[in-house]
N, C-alpha and C positions, 0 to 999 in steps of 0.2 A: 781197763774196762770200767766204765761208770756205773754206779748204783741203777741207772735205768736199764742200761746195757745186760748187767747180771741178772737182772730180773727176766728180760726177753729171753735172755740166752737159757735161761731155767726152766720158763716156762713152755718154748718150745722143745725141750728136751724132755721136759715131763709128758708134755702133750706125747711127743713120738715113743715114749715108751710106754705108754696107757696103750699104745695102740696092739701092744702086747698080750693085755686082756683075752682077748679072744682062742691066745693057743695056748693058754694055760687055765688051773682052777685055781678058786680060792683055797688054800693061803700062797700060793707060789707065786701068784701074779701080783700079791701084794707083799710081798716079800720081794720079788723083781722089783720092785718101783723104787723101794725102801733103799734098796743095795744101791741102785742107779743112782740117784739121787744122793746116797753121801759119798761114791764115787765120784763124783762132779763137783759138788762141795769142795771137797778136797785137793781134786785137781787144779782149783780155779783159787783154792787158799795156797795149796806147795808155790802157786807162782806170784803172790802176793809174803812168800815166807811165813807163812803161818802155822800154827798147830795144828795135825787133825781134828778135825770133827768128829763124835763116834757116832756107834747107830744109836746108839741112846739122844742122842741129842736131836738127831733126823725122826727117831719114834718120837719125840718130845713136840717136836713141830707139824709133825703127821697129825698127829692127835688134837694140837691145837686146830689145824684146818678142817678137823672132819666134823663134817654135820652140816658144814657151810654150803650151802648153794654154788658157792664160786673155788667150791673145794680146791681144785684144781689151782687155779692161780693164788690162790692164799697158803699151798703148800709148797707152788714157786717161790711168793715173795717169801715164806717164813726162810726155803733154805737159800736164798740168795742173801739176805738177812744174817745169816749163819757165817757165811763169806765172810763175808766183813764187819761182825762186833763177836762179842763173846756171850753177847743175853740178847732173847728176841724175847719180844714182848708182844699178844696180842693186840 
């Protein structure tokens, strides 16, 4: 899959799991997204042979993205970013 590819594929899986919001409260639902998200990581790194990810690294990228207006897809690109190097950088 291509660095652009990773990113769609991230982003629409974030998007579908935001949609989760609604049958949970805060912190479960952001705690959902968190888990979701370095599950996928992960997944898409085992078949590139790579090391996991932890959630410290996914909180590390979460954080970087929030505040942002385009929250959402800057917390795609940071974990699709995670895939494939070992440092994201805002």
């Amino acid at each position: 899959m291509s660095y652009s590819d990773e990113f769609d594929y991230m982003y629409e899986f974030l998007k579908r799991t935001q949609k989760s919001r609604k049958y949970m409260d805060f912190p479960d639902w952001h705690n959902f997204e968190k888990l979701s998200m370095l599950a996928a990581v992960n997944e898409h790194r085992a078949e590139l042979s790579r090391e996991p990810r932890s959630l410290a690294d996914i909180e590390r990228v979460e954080q970087m993205a929030s505040g942002h207006i385009d929250y959402t897809k800057k917390f795609a690109l940071y974990c699709a970013e995670l895939i494939h190097t070992d440092e994201v950088r805002p």
